[in-house]
N, C-alpha and C positions, 0 to 999 in steps of 0.2 A: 665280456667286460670291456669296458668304453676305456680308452690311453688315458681319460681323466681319472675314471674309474684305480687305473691300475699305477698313475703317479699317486692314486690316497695310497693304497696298498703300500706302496714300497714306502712312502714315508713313514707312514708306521710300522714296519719293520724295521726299518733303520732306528727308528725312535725307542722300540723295542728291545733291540740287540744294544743298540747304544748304552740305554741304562742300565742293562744286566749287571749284575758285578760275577755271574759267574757264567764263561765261557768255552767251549772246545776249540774254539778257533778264534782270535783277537786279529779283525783285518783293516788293513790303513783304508780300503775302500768304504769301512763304515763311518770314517770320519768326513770331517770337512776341508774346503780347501786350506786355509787357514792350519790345521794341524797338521794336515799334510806336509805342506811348506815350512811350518816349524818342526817337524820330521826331519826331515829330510835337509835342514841346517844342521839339526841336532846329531843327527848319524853319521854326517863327517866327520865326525872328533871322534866316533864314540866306539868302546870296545877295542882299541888299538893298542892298549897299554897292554892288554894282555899277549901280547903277543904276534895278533892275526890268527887267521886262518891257517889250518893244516892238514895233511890228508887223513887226519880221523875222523873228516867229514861223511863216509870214508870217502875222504877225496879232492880236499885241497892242493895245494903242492904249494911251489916256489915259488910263485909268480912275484913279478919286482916293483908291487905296487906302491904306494906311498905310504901304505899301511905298515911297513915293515922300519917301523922306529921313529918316521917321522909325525906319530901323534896325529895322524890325518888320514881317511879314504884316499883322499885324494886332495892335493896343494888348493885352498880354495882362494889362492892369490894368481893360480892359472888363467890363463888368458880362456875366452869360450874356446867351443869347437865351432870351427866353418864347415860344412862338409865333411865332416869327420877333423880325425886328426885330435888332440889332447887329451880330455878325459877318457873320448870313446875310442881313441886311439890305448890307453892304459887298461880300457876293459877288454878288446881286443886283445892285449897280448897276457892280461891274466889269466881268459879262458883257456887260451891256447897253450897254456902254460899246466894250468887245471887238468886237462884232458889230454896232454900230452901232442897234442897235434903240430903239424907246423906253423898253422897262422888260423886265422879267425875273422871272420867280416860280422858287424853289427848288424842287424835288421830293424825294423821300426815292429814288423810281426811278425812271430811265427809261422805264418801261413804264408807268407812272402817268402822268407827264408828254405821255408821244404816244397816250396814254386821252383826256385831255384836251383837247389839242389838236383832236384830229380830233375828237372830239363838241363842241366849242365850235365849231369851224366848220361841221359836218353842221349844227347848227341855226342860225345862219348864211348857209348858201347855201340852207336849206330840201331839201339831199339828203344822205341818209346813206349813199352810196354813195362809197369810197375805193379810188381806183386804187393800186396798189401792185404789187410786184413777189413773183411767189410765193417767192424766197428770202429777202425781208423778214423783218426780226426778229420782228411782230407774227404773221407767218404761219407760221413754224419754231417759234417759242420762245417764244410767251406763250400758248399752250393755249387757242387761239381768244377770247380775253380782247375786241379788238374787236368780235365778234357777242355774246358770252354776256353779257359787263360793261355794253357799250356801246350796244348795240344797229347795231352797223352793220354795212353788208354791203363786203365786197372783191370785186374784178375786177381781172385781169389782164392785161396788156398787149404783154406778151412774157415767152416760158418761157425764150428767150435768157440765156446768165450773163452779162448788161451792164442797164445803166439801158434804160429804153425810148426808143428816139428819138422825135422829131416827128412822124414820117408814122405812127407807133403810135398816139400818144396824138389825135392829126388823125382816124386812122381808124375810134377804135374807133367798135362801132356805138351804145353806150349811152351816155347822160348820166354825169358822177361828179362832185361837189362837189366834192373835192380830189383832188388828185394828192401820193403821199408819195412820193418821193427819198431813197433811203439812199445816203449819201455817208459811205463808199466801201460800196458793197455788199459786206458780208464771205461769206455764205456760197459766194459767185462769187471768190472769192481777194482781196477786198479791192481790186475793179475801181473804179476813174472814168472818165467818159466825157471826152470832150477838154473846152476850154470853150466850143467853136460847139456842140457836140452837145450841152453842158448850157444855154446862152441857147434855144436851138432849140425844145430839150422843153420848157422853161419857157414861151417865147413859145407853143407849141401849147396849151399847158395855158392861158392865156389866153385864145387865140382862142375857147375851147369853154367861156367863164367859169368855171372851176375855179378853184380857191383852189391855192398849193404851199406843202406843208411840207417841211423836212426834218428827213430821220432822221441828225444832226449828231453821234451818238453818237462816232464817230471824225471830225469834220469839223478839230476844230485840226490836223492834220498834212496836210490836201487844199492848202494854199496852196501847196506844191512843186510836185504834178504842173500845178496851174491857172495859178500863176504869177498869182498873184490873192492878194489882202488877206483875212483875213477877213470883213471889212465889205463888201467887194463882192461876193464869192461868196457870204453872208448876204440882200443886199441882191435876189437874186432870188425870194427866195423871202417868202412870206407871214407865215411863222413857223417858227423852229428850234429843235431840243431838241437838249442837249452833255450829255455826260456829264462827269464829273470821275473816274472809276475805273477809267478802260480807260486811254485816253493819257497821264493826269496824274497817275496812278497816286496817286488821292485815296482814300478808306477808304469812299465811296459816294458816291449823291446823283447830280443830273442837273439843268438849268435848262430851262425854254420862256422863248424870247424874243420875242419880235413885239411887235405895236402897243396901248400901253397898254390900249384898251382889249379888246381877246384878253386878256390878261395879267392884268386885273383881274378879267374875267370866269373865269378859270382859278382862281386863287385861291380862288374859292366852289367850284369843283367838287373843288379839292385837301381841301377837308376836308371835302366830301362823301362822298368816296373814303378817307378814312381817314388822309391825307397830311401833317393837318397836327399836325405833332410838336412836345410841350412844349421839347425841349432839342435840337439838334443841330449845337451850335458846333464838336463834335468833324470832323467830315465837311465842315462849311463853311471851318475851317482847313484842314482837310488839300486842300480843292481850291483856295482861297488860294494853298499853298503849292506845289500844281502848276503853278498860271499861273505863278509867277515863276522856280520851277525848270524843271521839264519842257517847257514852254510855248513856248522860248525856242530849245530844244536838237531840237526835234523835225524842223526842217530836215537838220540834221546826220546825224539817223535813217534820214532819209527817202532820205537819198545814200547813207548805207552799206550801207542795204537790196540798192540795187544791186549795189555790191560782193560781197557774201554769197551772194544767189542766182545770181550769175554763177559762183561760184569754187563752190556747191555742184551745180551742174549739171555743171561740169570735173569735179568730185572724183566724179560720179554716172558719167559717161563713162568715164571712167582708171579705175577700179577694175570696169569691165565690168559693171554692174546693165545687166539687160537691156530693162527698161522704167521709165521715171519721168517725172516733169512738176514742174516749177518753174512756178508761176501765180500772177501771170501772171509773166510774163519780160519786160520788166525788173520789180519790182512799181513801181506807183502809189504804196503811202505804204511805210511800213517794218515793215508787216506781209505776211507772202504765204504761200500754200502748197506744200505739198510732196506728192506724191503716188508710195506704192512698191506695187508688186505683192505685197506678204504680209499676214497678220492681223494685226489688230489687238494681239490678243495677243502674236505674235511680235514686232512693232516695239517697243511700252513692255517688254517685258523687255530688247532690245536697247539701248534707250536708257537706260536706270535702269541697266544694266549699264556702260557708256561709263560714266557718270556716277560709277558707286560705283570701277571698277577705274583711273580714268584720271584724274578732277576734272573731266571734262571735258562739259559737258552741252551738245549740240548739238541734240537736241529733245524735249521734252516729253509730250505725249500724244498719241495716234493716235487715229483713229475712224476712222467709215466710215455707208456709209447718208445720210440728208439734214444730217448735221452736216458732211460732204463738198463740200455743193455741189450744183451742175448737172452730170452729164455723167460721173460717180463712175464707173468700172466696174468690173462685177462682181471681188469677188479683191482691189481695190484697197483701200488705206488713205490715210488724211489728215491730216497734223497742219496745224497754224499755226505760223506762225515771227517772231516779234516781235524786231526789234535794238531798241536803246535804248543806254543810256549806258554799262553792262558790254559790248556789242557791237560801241562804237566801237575797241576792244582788238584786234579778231583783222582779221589780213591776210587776202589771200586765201588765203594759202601755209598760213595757221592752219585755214581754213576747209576745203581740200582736206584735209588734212591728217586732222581731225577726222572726215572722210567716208570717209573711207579706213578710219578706226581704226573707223568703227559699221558698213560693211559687214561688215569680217570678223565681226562679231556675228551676222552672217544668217545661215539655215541654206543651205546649195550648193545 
């Protein structure tokens, strides 16, 4: 497919998903700039009356943001940020606040942020060796950026699609200065391990003086399956990097949080790296305004999730497909996968199809290969399945329903 070819494509998916009126996932990315920016005026003011944010996220906390009485995210008679400093200076100490840490540096991305991280500790523990898990984000999808950027080496611990347990990380035969944790490991369907299996591997990583980070990109919505605060499931670990543009649906940006001085020391390598940016109040609001909206709601997600893959496994059985996989089953947070025996090809015309003849968009993109996971087989495809707050909408009677109407889309 020609880039011409593939700007028709997305147009009409967006064109498609746009007009649905019924959704599992409602995202600012399907709008335009223009709404965006009326967004994200709008989200300053909005939802404040109630309250704020608290830790039945599970996992807000105290933070002393502007959200707490005065009617606002954040003063939008504030002066910008230069270099950091005001708004992204207030998101800064509400994270840190969130996760109980002592301080908190913004990042422009994620992958800048867990750059840093793990070479501030490699020099640190004096080894630049970082246990990780091979469907880690640094190892799919930043283009070996830890050895080429970094200079550091990875090792793996198990090819298993779960976290590494205790007797793994007890066994392995080589030293590693850190151990990173992706919580929830996505390209394994957005798995977690229980929370004896997570204290376990943590203590192992200990015993063998390792440093733990985590990879917290998706960690606000883990306090359902942990039944844990954020500050305490934080509190295991060394240092943690969140996003704000996956679950909080902010317009970018990411934090590292750990102990002041990690944090201070990150900071120098953030604008060594290129990270540190003249203006970015725009991205600092918009993740402001995830903690107090999104932030909040994501328990809510995290239950319905269940509902959804339960009623689309029914609707996968009843309408006779003859092989599929819901993963995991039940999911862990309120994202999971889906797995059908056809192309890639054939499933996003089937779904953009549902979407343009029905309003009705039940999934999104497909792939296949290592954007699939562990364990992919041949023939097979893969999308992601994110509920959110357009998701908390559909019954499960909606949900079979909708499965029913995108099989007959398949070819016999």
């Amino acid at each position: 497919m020609t880039a011409m070819d593939e700007q028709e494509q997305r147009r009409r998916r967006l064109a498609a998903w746009r007009g649905s009126h019924r959704v599992l996932d409602r995202r600012s990315t399907d709008g335009t700039v223009g709404e965006g920016l009326a967004a994200l005026m709008a989200g300053i003011g909005a939802g404040i009356e109630a309250g704020g944010s608290s830790e039945a996220g599970v996992g807000a906390g105290s933070g002393s943001g502007a959200g707490s009485g005065s009617g606002f995210v954040h003063d939008p008679d504030d002066a910008v940020d230069v270099y950091g400093g005001g708004v992204v200076a207030e998101l800064e100490r509400r994270v840190a606040g969130l996760l109980g840490t002592e301080a908190a540096a913004f990042f422009p991305t994620g992958t800048m942020a867990q750059q840093v991280a793990l070479r501030c500790w490699a020099g640190r523990t004096g080894n630049a060796t970082v246990a990780l898990h091979p469907l880690a984000h640094p190892e799919l999808h930043e283009e070996g950026a830890l050895g080429a950027v970094s200079g550091l080496r990875t090792v793996h611990l198990t090819a298993e699609p779960r976290m590494p347990g205790a007797e793994e990380v007890r066994d392995h035969p080589e030293p590693f200065g850190t151990l990173m944790l992706e919580l929830p490991l996505r390209d394994a369907g957005f798995t977690l391990p229980t929370w004896d299996e997570l204290e376990a591997t943590v203590a192992a990583a200990r015993e063998r003086d390792a440093v733990v980070h985590l990879d917290g990109a998706r960690l606000w919505e883990c306090g359902t399956h942990f039944g844990r605060g954020l500050q305490e499931i934080a509190a295991l670990a060394d240092s943690v990097y969140v996003s704000f543009y996956k679950s909080l649906d902010g317009l970018s940006g990411a934090a590292l949080a750990g102990p002041s001085v990690l944090v201070d020391e990150a900071r120098v390598w953030r604008h060594r790296y290129g990270g540190q940016l003249f203006q970015q109040y725009p991205a600092a609001l918009s993740a402001l305004i995830g903690l107090e909206k999104e932030l909040p709601r994501l328990p809510s997600y995290v239950a319905h999730a269940k509902v959804v893959a339960s009623a689309m496994a029914e609707g996968f059985a009843a309408a006779g497909v003859p092989w599929f996989r819901v993963r995991p089953e039940p999911p862990h947070t309120h994202q999971f996968q889906v797995w059908l025996p056809y192309g890639v090809e054939v499933l996003d015309e089937a779904s953009v199809r549902q979407a343009e003849e029905t309003g009705v968009t039940l999934f999104r993109r497909w792939g296949s290969g290592a954007a699939g996971g562990a364990g992919l087989p041949p023939g097979v495809s893969v999308t992601e399945v994110t509920v959110s707050g357009a998701g908390l909408e559909w019954s499960a009677g909606d949900v079979r329903s909708a499965v029913a109407g995108f099989v007959e889309l398949l070819p016999a």
